[in-house]
Backbone as CSV, one residue per row, in Angstrom:
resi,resn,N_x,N_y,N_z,CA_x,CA_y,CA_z,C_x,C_y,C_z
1,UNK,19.125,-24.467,-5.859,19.713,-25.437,-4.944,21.204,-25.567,-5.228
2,UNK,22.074,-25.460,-4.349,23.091,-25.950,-4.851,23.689,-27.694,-3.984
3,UNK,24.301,-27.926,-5.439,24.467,-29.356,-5.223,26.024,-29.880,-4.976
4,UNK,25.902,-31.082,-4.763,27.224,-31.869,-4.174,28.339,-31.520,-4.843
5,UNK,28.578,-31.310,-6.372,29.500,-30.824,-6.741,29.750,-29.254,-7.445
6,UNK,29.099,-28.508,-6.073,29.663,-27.315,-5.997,28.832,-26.204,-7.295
7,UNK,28.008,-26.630,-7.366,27.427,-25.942,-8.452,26.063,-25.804,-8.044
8,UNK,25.648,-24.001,-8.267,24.346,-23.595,-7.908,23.468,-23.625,-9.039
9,UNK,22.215,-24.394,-8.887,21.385,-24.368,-9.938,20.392,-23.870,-9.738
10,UNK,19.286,-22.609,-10.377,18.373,-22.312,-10.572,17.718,-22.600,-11.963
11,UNK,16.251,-23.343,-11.161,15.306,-23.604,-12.372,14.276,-23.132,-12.526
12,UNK,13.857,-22.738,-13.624,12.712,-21.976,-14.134,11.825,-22.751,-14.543
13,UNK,10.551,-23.050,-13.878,9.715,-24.051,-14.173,8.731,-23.541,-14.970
14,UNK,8.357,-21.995,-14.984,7.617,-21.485,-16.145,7.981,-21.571,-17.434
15,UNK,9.760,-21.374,-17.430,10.494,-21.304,-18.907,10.906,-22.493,-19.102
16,UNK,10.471,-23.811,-18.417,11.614,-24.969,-19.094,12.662,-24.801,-19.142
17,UNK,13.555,-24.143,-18.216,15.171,-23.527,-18.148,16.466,-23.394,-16.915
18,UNK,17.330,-23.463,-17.402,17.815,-23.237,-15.547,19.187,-22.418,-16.277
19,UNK,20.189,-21.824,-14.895,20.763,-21.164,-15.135,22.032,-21.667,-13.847
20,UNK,23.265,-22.200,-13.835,24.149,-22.809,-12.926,25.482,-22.069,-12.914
21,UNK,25.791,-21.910,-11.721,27.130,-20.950,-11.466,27.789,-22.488,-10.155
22,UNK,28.907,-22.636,-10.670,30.053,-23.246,-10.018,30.658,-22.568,-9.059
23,UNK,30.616,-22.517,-7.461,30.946,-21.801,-6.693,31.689,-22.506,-5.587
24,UNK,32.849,-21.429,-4.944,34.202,-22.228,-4.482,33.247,-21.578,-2.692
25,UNK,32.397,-20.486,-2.664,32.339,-20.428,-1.065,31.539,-19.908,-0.959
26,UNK,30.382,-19.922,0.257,29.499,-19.345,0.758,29.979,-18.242,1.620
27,UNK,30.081,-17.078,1.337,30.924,-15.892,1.607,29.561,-15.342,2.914
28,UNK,28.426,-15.359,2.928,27.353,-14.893,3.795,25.927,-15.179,3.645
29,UNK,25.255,-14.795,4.593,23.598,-15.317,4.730,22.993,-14.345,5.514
30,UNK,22.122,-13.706,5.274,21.073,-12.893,6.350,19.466,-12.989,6.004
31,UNK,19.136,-13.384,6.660,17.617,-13.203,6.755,16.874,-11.735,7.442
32,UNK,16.563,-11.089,6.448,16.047,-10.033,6.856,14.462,-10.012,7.116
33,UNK,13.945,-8.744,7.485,12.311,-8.669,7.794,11.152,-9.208,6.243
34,UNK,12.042,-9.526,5.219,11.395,-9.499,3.595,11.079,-10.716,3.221
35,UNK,13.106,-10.936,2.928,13.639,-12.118,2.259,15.074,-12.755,2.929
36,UNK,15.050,-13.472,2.562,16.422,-14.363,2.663,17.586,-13.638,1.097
37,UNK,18.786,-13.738,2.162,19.791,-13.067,0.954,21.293,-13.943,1.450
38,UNK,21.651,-14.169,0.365,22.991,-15.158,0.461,24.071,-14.662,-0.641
39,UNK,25.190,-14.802,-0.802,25.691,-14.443,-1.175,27.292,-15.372,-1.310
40,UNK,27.510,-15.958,-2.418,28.602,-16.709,-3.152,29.682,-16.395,-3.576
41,UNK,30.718,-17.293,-3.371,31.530,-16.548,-4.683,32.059,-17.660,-5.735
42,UNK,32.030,-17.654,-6.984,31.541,-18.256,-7.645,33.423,-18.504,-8.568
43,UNK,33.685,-19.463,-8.998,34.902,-19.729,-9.634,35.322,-18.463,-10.861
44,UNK,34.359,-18.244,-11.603,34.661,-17.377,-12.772,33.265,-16.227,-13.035
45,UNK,32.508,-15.725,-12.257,31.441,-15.097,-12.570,31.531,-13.672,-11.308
46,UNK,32.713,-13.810,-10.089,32.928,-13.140,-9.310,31.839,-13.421,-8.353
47,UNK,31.299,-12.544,-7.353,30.534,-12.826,-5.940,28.477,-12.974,-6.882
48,UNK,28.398,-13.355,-6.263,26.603,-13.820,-6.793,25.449,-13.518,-5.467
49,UNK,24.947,-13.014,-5.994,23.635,-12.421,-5.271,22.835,-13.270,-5.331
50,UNK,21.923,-14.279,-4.044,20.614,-14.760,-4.414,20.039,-13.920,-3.707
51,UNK,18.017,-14.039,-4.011,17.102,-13.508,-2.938,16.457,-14.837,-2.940
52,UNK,16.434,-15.111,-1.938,15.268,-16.400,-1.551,15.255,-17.265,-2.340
53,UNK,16.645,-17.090,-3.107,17.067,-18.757,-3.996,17.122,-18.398,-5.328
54,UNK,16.837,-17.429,-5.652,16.689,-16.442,-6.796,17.833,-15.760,-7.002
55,UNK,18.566,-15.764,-8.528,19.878,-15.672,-8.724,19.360,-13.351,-9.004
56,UNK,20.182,-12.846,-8.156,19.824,-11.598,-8.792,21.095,-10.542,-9.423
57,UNK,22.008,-11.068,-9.599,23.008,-10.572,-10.316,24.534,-10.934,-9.346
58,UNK,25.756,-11.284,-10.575,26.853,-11.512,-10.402,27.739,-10.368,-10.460
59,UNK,28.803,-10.376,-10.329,29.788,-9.311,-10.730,30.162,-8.927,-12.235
60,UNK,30.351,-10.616,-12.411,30.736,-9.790,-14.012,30.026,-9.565,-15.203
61,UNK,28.624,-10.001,-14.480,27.718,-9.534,-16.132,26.429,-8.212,-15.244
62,UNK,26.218,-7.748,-14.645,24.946,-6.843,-13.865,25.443,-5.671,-14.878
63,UNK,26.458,-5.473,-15.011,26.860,-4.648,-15.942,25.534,-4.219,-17.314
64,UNK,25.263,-4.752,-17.599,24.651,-5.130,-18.750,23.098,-4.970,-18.439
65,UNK,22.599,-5.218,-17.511,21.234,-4.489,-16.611,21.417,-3.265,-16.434
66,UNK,22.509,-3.094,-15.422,22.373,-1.602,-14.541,22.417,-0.183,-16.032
67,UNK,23.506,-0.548,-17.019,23.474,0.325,-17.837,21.992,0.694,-18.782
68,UNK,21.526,-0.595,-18.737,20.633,-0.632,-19.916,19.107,0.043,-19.588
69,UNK,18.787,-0.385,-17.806,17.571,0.303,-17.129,17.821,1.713,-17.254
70,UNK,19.208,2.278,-16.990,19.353,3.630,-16.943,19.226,4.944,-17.802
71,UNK,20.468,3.884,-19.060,20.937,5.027,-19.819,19.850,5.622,-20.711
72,UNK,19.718,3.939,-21.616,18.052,4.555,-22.596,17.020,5.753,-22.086
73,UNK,16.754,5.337,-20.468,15.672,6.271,-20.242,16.208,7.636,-20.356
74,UNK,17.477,7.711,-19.531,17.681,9.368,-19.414,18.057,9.716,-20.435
75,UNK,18.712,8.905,-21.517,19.322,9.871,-22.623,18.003,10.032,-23.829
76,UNK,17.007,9.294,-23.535,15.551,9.662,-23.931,14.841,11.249,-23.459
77,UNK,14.980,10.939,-22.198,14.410,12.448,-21.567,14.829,13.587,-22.264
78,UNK,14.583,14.734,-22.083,15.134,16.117,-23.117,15.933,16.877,-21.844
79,UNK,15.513,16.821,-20.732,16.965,17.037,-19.531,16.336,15.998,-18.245
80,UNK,16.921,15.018,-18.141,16.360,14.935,-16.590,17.164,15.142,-15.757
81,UNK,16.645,15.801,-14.663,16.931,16.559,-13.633,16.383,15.593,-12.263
82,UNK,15.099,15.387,-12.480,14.905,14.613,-10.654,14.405,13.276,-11.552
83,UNK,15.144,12.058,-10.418,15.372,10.311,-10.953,14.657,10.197,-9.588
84,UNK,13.966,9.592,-9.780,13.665,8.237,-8.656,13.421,6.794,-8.983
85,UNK,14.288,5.971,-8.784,14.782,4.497,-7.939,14.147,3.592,-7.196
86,UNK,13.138,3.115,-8.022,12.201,2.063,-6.682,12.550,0.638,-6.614
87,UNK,13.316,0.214,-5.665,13.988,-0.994,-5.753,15.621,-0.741,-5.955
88,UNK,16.097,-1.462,-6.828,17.490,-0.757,-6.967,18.251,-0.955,-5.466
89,UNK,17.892,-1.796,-4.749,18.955,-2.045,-3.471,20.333,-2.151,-3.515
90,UNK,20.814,-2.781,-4.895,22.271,-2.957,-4.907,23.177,-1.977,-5.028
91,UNK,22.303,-0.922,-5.592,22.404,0.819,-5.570,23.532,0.805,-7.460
92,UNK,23.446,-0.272,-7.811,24.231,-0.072,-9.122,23.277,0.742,-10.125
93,UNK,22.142,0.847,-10.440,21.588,1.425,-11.251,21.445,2.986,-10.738
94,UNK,21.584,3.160,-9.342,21.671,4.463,-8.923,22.716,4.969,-9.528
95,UNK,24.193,4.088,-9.443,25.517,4.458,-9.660,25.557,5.030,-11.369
96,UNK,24.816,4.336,-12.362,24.363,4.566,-13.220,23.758,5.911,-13.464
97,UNK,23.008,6.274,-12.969,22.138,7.282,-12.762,23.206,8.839,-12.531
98,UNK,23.767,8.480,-11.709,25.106,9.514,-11.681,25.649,9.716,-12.116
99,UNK,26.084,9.393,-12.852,26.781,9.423,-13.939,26.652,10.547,-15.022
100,UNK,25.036,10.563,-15.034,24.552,12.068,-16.052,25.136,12.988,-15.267
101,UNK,25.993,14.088,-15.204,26.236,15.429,-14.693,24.656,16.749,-14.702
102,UNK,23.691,15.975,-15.666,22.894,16.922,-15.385,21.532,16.172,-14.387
103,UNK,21.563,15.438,-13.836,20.915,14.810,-12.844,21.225,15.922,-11.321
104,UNK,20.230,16.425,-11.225,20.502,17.021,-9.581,20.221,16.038,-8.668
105,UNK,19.278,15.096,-8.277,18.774,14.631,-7.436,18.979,13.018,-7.848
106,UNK,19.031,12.112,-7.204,18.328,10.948,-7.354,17.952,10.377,-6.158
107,UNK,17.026,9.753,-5.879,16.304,9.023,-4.343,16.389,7.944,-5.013
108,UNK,16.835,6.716,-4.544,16.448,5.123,-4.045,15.453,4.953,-2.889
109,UNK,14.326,3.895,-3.659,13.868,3.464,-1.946,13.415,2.589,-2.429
110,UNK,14.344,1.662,-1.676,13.958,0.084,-1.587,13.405,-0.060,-0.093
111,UNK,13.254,-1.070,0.283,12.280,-2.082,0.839,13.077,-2.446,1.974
112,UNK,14.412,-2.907,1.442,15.123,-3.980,2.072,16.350,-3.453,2.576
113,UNK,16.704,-2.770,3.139,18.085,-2.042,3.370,19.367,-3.345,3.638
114,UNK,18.754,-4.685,4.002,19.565,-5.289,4.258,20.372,-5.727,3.053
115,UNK,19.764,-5.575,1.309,20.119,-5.627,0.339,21.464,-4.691,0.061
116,UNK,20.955,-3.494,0.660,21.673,-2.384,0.301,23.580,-2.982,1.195
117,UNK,23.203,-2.942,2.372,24.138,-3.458,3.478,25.402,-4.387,3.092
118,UNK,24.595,-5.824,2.136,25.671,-6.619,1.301,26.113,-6.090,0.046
119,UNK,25.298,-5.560,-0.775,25.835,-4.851,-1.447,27.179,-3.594,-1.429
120,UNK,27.127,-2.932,-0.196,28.162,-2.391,-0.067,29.583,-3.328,0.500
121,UNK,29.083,-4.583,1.409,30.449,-5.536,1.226,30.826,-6.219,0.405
122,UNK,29.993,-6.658,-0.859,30.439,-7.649,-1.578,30.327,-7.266,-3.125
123,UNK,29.409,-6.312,-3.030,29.645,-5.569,-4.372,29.790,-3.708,-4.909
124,UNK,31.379,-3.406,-3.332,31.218,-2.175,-3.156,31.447,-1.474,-4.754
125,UNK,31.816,-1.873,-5.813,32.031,-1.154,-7.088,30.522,-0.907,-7.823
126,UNK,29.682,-1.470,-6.828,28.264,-0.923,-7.668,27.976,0.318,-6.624
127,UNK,28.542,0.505,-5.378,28.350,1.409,-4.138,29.053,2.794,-4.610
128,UNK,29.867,3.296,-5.606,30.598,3.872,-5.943,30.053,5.686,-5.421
129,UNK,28.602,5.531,-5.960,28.027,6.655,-5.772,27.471,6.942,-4.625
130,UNK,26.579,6.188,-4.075,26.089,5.939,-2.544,26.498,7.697,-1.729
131,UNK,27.513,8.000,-1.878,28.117,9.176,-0.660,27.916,10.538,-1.621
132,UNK,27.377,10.098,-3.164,27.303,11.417,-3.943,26.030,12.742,-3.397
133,UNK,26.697,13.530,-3.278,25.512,14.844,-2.611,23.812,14.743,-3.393
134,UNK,24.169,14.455,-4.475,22.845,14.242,-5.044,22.101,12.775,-4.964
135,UNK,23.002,11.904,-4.524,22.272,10.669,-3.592,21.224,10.831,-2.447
136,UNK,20.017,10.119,-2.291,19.579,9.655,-1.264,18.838,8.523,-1.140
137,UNK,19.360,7.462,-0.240,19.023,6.338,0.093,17.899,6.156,1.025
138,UNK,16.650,5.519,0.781,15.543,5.252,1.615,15.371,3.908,1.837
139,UNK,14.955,3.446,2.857,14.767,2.117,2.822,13.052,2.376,3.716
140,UNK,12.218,1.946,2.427,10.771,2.014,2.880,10.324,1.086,1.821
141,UNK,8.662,1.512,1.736,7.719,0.748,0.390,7.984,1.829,-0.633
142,UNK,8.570,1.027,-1.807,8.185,2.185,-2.828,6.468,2.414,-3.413
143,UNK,5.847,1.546,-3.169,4.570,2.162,-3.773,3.857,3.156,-2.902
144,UNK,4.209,2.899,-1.630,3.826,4.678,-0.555,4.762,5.719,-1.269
145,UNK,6.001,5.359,-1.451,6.759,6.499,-1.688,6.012,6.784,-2.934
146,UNK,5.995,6.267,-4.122,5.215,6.628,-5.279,4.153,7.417,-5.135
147,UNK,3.433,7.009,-4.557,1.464,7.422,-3.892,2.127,9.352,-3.421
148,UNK,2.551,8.688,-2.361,2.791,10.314,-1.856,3.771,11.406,-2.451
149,UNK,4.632,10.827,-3.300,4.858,12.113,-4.366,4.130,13.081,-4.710
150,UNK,4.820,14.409,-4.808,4.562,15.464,-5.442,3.811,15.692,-6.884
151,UNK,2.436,15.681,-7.159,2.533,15.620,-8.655,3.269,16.431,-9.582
152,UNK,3.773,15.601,-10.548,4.624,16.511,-11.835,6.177,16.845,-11.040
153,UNK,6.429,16.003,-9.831,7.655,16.380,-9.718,9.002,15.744,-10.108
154,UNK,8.894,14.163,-10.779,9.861,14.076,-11.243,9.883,13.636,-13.036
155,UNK,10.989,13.597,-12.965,11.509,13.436,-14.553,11.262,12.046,-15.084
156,UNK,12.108,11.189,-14.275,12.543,9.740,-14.987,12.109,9.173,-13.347
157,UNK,11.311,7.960,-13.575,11.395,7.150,-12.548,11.870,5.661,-13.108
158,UNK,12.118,5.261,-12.039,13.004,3.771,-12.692,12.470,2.747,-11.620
159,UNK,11.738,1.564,-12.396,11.333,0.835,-11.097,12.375,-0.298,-11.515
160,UNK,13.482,-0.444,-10.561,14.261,-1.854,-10.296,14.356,-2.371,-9.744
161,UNK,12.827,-3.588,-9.872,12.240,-4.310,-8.772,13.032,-5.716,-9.207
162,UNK,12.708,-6.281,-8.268,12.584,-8.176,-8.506,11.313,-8.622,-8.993
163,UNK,11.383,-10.151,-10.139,10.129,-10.536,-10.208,9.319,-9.860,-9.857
164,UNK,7.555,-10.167,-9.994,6.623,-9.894,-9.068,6.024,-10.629,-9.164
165,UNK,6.770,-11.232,-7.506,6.413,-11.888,-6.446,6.758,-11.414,-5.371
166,UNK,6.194,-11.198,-3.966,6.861,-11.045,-3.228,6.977,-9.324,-2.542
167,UNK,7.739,-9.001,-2.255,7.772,-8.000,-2.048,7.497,-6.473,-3.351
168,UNK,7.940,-7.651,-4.900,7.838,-6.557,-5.678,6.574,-6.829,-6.226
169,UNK,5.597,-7.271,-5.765,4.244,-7.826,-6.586,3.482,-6.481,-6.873
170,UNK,3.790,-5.609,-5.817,2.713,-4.122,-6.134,3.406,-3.248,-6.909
171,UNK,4.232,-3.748,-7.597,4.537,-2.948,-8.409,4.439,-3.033,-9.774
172,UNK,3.486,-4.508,-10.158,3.760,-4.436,-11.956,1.691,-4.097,-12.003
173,UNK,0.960,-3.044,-11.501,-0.285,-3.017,-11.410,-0.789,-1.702,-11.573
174,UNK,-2.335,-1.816,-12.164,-2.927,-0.622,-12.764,-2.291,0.958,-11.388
175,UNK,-2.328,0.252,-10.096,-2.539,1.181,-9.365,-1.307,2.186,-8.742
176,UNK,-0.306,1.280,-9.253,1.301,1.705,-8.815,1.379,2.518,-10.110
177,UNK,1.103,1.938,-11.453,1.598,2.937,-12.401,0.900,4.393,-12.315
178,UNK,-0.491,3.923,-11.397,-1.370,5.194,-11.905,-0.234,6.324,-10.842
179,UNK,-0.107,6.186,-9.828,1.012,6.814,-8.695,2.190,7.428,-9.292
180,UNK,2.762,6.168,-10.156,3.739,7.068,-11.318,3.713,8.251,-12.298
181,UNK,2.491,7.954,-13.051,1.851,9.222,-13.832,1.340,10.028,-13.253
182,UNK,0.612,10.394,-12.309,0.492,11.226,-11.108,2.072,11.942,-11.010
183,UNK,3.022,11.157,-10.669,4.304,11.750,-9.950,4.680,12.634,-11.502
184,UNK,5.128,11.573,-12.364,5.777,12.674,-13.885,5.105,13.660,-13.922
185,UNK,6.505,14.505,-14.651,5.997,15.867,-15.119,5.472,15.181,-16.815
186,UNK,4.955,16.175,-17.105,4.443,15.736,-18.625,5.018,14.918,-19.778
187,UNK,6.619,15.694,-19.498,7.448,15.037,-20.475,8.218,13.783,-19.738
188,UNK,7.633,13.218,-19.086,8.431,12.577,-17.938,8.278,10.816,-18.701
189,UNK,9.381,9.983,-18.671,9.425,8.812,-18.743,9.728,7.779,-17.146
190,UNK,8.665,7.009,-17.695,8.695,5.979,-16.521,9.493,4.268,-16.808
191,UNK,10.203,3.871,-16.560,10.883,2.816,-17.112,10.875,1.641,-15.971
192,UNK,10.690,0.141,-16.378,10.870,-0.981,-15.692,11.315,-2.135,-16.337
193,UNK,11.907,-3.169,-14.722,12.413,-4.203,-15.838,11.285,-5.151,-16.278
194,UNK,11.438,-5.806,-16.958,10.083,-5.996,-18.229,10.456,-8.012,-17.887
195,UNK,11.236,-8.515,-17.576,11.586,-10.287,-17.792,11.775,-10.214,-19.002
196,UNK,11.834,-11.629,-19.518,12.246,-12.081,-20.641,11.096,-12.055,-21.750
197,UNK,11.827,-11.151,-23.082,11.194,-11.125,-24.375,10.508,-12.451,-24.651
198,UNK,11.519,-13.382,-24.567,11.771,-14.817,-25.365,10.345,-15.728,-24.696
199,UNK,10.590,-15.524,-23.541,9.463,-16.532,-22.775,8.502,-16.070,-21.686
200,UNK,8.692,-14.605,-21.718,7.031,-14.155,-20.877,6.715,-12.869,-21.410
201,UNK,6.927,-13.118,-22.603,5.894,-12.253,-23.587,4.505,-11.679,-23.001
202,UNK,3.491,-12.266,-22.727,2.794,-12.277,-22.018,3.199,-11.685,-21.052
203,UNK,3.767,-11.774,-20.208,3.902,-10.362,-18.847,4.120,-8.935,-19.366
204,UNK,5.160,-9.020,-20.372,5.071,-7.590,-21.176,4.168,-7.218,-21.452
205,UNK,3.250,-7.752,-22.538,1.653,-7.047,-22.755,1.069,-7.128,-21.523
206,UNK,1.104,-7.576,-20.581,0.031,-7.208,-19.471,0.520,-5.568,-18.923
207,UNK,1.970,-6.107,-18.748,2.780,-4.499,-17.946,1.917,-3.299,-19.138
208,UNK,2.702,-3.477,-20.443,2.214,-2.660,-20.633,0.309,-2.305,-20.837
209,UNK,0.078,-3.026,-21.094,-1.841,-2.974,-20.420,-2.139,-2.277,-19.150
210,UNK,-1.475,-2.255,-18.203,-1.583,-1.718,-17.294,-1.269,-0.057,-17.091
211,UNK,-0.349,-0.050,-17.848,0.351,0.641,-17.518,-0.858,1.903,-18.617
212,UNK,-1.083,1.635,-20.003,-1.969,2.318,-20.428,-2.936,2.399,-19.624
213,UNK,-3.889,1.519,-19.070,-5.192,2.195,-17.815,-4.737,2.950,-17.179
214,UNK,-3.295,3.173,-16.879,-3.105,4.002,-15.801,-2.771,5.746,-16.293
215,UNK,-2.867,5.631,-17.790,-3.040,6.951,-18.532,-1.740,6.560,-19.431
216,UNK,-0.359,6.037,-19.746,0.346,5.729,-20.506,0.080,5.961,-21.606
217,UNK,0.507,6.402,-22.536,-0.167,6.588,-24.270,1.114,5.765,-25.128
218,UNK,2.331,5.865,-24.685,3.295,5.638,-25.251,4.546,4.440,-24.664
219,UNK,4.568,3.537,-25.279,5.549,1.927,-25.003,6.939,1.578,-25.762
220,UNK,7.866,1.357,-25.229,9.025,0.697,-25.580,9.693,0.162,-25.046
221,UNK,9.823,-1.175,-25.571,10.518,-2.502,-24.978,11.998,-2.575,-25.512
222,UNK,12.565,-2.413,-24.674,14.074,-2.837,-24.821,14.881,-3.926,-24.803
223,UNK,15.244,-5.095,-25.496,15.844,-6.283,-25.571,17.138,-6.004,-24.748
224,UNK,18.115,-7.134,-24.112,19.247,-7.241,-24.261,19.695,-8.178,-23.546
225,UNK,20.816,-8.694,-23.507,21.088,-10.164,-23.107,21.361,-9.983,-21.561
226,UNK,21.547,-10.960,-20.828,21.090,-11.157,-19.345,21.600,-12.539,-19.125
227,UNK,23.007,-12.904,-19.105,23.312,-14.322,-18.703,22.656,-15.185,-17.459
228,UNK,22.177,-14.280,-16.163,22.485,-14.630,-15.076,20.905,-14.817,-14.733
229,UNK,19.946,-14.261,-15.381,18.389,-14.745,-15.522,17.414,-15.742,-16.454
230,UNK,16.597,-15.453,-16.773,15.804,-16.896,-17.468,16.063,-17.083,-19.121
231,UNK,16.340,-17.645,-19.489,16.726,-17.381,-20.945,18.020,-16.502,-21.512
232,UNK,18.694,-15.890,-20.626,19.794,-15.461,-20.984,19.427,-14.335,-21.925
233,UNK,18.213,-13.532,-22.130,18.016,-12.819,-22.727,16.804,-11.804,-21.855
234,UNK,16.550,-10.579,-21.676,16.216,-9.635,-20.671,15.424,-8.535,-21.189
235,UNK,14.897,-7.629,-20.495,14.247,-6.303,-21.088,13.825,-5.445,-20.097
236,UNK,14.046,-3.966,-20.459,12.732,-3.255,-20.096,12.008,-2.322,-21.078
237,UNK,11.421,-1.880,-20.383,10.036,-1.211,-20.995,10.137,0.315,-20.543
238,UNK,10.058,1.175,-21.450,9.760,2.518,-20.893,8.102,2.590,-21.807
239,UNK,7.568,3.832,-20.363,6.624,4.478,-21.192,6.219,6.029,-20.644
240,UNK,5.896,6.430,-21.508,5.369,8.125,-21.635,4.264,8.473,-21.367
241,UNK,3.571,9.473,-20.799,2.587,10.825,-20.986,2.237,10.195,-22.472
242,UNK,3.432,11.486,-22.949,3.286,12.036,-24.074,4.482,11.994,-24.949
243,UNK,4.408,11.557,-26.358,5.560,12.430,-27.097,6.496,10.784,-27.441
244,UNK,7.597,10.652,-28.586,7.811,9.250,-28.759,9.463,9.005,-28.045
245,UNK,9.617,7.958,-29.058,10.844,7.313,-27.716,12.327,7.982,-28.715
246,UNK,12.124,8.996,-29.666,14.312,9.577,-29.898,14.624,9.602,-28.879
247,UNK,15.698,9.722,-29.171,16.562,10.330,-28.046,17.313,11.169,-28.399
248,UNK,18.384,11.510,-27.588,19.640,12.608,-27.334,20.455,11.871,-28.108
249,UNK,20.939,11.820,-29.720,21.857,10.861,-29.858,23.298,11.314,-29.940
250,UNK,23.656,12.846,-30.015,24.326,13.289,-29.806,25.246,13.763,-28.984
251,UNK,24.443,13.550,-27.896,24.296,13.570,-25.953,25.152,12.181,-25.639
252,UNK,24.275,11.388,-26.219,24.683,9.890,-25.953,25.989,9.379,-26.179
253,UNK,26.135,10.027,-27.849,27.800,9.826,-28.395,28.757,10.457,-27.376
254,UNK,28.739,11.844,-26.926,29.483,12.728,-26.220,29.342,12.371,-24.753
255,UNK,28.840,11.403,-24.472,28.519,10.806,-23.016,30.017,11.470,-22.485
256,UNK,30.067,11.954,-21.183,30.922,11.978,-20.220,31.844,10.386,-19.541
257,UNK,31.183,9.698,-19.627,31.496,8.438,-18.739,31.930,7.219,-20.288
258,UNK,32.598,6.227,-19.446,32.737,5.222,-19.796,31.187,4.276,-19.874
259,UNK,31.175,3.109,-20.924,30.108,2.355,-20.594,30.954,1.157,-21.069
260,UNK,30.239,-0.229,-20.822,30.797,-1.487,-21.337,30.043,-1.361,-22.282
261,UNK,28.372,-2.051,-22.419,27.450,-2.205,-23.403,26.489,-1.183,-24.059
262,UNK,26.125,0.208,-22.985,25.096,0.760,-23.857,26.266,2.065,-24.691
263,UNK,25.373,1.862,-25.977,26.503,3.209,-26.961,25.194,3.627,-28.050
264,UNK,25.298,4.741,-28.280,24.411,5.368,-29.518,23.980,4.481,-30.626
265,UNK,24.646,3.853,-31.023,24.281,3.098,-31.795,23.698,2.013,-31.414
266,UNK,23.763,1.099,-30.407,23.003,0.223,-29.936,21.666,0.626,-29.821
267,UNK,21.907,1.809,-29.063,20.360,2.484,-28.633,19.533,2.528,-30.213
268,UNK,20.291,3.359,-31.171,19.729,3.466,-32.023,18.777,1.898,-32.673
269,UNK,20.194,1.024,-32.856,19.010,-0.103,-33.661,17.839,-0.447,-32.635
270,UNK,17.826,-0.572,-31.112,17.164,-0.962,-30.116,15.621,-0.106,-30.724
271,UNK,15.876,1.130,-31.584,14.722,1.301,-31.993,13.473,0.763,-32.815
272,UNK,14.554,-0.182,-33.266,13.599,-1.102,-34.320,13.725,-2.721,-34.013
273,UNK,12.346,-3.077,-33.098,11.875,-3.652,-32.613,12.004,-5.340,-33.014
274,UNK,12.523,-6.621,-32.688,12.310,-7.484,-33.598,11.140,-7.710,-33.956
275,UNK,10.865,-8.568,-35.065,9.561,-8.930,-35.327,9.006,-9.961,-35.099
276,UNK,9.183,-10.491,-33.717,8.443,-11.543,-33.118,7.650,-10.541,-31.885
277,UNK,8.510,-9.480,-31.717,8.038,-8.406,-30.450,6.977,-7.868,-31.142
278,UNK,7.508,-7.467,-32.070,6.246,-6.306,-32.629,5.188,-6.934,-32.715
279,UNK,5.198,-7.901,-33.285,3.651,-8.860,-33.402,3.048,-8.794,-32.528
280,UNK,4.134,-9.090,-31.109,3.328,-9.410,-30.002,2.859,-8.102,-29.223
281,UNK,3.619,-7.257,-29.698,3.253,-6.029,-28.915,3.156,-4.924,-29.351
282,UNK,3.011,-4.807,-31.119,2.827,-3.907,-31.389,3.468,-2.709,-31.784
């Protein structure tokens, strides 16, 4: 809600929590075939994304998501070559994704193209890649797109959904992951965003519960901070076929690109799990 003195508040009634951005203008509004999408601009946090009242990333911290869904997974993989993008409307984690020079392909397919649409006016520096030859943008269901994949045809899939609720609800379930493992090639990692370590613990072990019925053998939860969601603290989860979570750390150091937050060494300690996680998950 935002209130009389100019300040948007979202509250988390599961976490006992809220999260408030001070904003000078209502920059736009569209109601699409999904959700409702609005869009702020906020005194010191740059332009702000809601969905249906739901804060889904600012300018100056998404940074810190888009790198973190991406990099771990691919610089995990041993080459990935074909990415697919389920969700990901703002197209920043795609932009991410490009970034590897050895990526041939990547597909997005979100849901909502009208996501995609503001995103290119209000947050064209996550749009950067959008026109890259190895881009392609879909706007459908990703769990058809999942289903009807090729088996064993891609590398890394990345689901960067919203909550699940809503439009992204079919995607944290035995039957979407089974679609995923179907799609990987053997050595293939599947990665999602996971919510908060701190306070839905519990959704993590379910994801990953699921995600094992669906043939998964192998789990890793990734911490990292997240100002602009529930607890100010965030995650995802990759999981495997087969085979454990090193990585390329050498790859990683020699990265081509700039990053703000993810670096070899982060990745590295990210390997060793806190021990309130592990308890809970093993």
């Amino acid at each position: 809600m935002a209130t009389q003195d100019n300040w948007y508040i979202e509250r988390f009634e599961t976490t006992g929590s809220a999260v408030g951005y001070r904003v000078s203008d209502k920059l736009d509004e569209v109601q699409s075939p999904f959700q409702r999408i609005e869009i702020y601009q906020t005194t010191d946090w740059g332009n702000l994304m809601l969905i249906d009242g739901a804060v889904m990333l600012t300018s100056r911290d998404n940074f810190l998501y888009h790198e973190m869904i991406a990099h771990p997974a691919l610089f995990t993989h041993p080459a990935p070559k074909r990415v697919v993008i389920i969700g990901g409307g703002d197209c920043g984690t795609l932009r991410e994704v490009l970034r590897h020079p050895g990526v041939e392909s990547a597909t997005q397919c979100d849901i909502d193209e009208q996501v995609t649409r503001m995103a290119e006016k209000y947050f064209p520096e996550l749009c950067q890649s959008n026109a890259d030859p190895r881009a392609k943008l879909l706007f459908d269901d990703g769990v058809a797109y999942m289903r009807n994949c090729a088996p064993g045809s891609i590398d890394v899939a990345i689901v960067d959904s919203t909550d699940p609720v809503g439009p992204a609800e079919g995607l944290f379930n035995k039957a979407f992951y089974e679609s995923c493992h179907r799609a990987l090639k053997d050595d293939g990692i599947l990665v999602q965003q996971s919510e908060s370590p701190l306070a839905q613990l519990g959704l993590i072990q379910a994801m990953r519960m699921e995600m094992g019925k669906a043939g998964f053998s192998g789990f890793w939860t990734l911490p990292f901070p997240q100002p602009c969601y529930p607890t100010g603290w965030w995650s995802v989860t990759m999981a495997r076929k087969q085979g454990g979570f090193g990585f390329r750390r050498e790859d990683a150091a020699a990265r081509p690109f700039e990053t703000q937050y993810y670096t070899e060494a982060l990745h590295q300690g990210l390997l060793v799990m806190p021990p309130f996680m592990a308890k809970a998950l093993g």
